[in-house]
C-alpha positions, 0 to 999 in steps of 0.5 A: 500500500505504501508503494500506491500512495499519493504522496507530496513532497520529497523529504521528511523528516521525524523525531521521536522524544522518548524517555527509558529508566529516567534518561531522554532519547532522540530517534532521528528518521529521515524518509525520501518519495522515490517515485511514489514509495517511501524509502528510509534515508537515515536513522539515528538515535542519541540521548542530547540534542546537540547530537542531532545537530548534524543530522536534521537539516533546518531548512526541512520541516520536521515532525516531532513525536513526544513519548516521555514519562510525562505523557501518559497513555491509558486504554479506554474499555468497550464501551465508545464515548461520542465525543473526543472530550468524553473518551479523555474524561472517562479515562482521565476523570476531573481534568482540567482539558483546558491545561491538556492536549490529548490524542486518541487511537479509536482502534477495535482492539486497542482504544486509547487515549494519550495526554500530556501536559501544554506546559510540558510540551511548550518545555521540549518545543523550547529546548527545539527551538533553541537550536533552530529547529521549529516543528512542523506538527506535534503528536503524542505518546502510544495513541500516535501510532493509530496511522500505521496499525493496519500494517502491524500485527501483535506482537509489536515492538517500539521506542520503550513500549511493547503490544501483546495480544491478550487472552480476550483478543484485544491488544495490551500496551506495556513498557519495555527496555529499547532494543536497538538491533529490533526491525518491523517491516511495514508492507515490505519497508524495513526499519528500526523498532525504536522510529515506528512512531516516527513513521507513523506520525509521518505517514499520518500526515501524508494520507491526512489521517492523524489521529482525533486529537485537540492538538489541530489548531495548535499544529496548523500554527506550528506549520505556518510558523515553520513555513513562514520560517522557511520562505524567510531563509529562502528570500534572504538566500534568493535575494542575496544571489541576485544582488551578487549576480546584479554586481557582476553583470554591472562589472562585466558590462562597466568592463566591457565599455570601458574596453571599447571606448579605449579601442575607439579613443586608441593610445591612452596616457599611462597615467591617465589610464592608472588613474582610471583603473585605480577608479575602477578598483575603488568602485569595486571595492566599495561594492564588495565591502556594502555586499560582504557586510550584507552577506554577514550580518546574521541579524539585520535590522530587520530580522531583528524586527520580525524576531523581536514580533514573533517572540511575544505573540500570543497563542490566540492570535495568527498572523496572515500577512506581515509586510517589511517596507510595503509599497505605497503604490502599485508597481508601474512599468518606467517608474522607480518602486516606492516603499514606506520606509521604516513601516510593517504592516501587520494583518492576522485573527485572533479570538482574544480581544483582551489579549490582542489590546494587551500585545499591541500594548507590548508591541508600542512599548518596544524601543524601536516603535514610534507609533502603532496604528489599527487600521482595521478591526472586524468582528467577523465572527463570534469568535474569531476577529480580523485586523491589520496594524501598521507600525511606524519604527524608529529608522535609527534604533534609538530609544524613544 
């Protein structure tokens, strides 16, 4: 079935966070689309983060698959709650869901429901972060594994948990000790026990069937964060290229004039002609020197202002559009682009008025803003409200 699937993309990349005797491991799994089948790339398990830092590459999303001690996993009996909040409450009683994400594995022989804490998971998404790397989608504990269980058969064996038939023919979740040298083969794909949550998560996503979970918001921003993250890396990338391209041709075609204008004005005083060259190579120079500056600096002023916005955003608010120096007027053919200098325009929802006051407050009270103003709020909704701010900055960075 693998080898029928329509799948998107070409590169995929998972990491499970699992925890045996008290220590916390990484399982790295990396799978490529070859013509329409997956096929496994690369595997590898360490217990730090630092060690991971030469295998996940930042510029692919990543899918993270959190099993520790602090998720807990508890299988549900016979009887099938209707709803999601209903399956959580009649296993984990008098919980507060609000504090909680859950994932559920609505599955005939084994129903179960996996929860974790929101504090524990914003704790590893920290530590992730810290060293560049942001998650395209979160999934939790046992229940993650709900994609992939029509390809495996009891007994089957994973990071720290094993799944045993029982005497009634419904299927038990118990812990056990992580086997490196233990392979499953899904419908002919061999790999390694200790990533099948892993490949599950993964393949969930690519047949867009991940498992009944309150974590659907929470992932939808964790993807536009990561795409926005990486459009960002591949602007700076493009732009750079062509500002090094545009030089050149300048060079080549400055060089290409001045060579014929000698041929046609033939013999040149020597120190006229030094005195030219000399020109030439200071012009050069300086360009190289703005390009090479450009080229290094890994926090430019605008990158400082991007960042310094996404650190205090709130959870209820979701940006949509934010434009650094947005044009003034449409662009016009033999007519030189306008921009609004020192301005970003800011458009997004959000489902917290008090909240959302609270961040333009925030955003007012930063160093570099001048002046915040609403250009528009509508009340779409009962719940969701649209907006667009418009921040003037301090085109020098000096406190206000």
């Amino acid at each position: 079935m693998l080898g029928r699937l329509h799948i998107s993309g070409h590169s995929y990349q998972g990491l499970e966070i699992f925890e045996v005797d008290g220590l916390v491991h990484y399982a790295f799994l990396n799978l490529k689309r070859s013509k329409g089948e997956l096929e496994l790339i690369q595997s590898f398990t360490t217990d730090t983060l630092a060690g991971l830092a030469s295998h996940i590459d930042p510029k692919k999303s990543l899918w993270v698959q959190l099993n520790t001690s602090r998720v807990l996993n508890k299988p549900l009996g016979r009887d099938r709650p209707k709803t999601m909040e209903q399956w959580v409450k009649t296993v984990f009683p008098n919980l507060d869901l609000e504090q909680f994400y859950f994932q559920i594995m609505d599955r005939d022989k084994l129903p179960m429901v996996s929860i974790a804490k929101r504090s524990v998971v914003e704790e590893h998404l920290a530590e992730l972060k810290e060293h560049g790397w942001v998650p395209a989608g979160l999934s939790l504990g046992v229940a993650g594994l709900s994609p992939c269980m029509g390809f495996l058969d009891p007994p089957i064996q994973g990071s720290n948990f094993r799944i045993a038939s029982t005497d009634d023919g419904s299927w038990n979740v118990s812990p056990t000790m992580w086997e490196p040298e233990h392979t499953v083969e899904l419908n002919g794909l061999e790999l390694p026990a200790v990533h099948l949550l892993s490949f599950s998560h993964l393949l969930g996503h690519i047949q867009g069937l991940e498992p009944a979970s309150n974590l659907t918001g929470f992932n939808q921003e964790l993807e536009h964060l990561a795409m926005n993250k990486r459009w960002f890396q591949m602007g700076l990338q493009w732009g750079l290229g062509f500002l090094l391209a545009l030089l050149l041709v300048n060079f080549m075609l400055f060089s290409h004039y001045r060579s014929k204008t000698l041929e046609s004005d033939g013999l040149v005083d020597p120190a006229q002609q030094a005195s030219l060259l000399k020109q030439v190579r200071e012009r050069v120079e300086v360009k190289k020197k703005k390009l090479e500056a450009l080229m290094g600096s890994s926090n430019s002023r605008a990158t400082y202002y991007l960042d310094q916005i996404a650190e205090g955003l709130p959870e209820s608010i979701l940006l949509d559009v934010l434009t650094y120096q947005p044009l003034t007027r449409p662009i016009q053919a033999e007519k030189p682009i306008s921009l609004a200098a020192d301005q970003i325009i800011i458009s997004g929802q959000t489902n917290n008025k008090m909240e959302f006051s609270g961040w333009t407050a925030q955003l007012e009270s930063m160093e570099w803003v001048q002046e915040v103003e609403i250009e528009r709020y509508e009340y779409t909704s009962g719940t969701v409200d649209n907006f667009s701010l418009k921040l003037y900055c301090d085109a020098i960075g000096q406190t206000k």
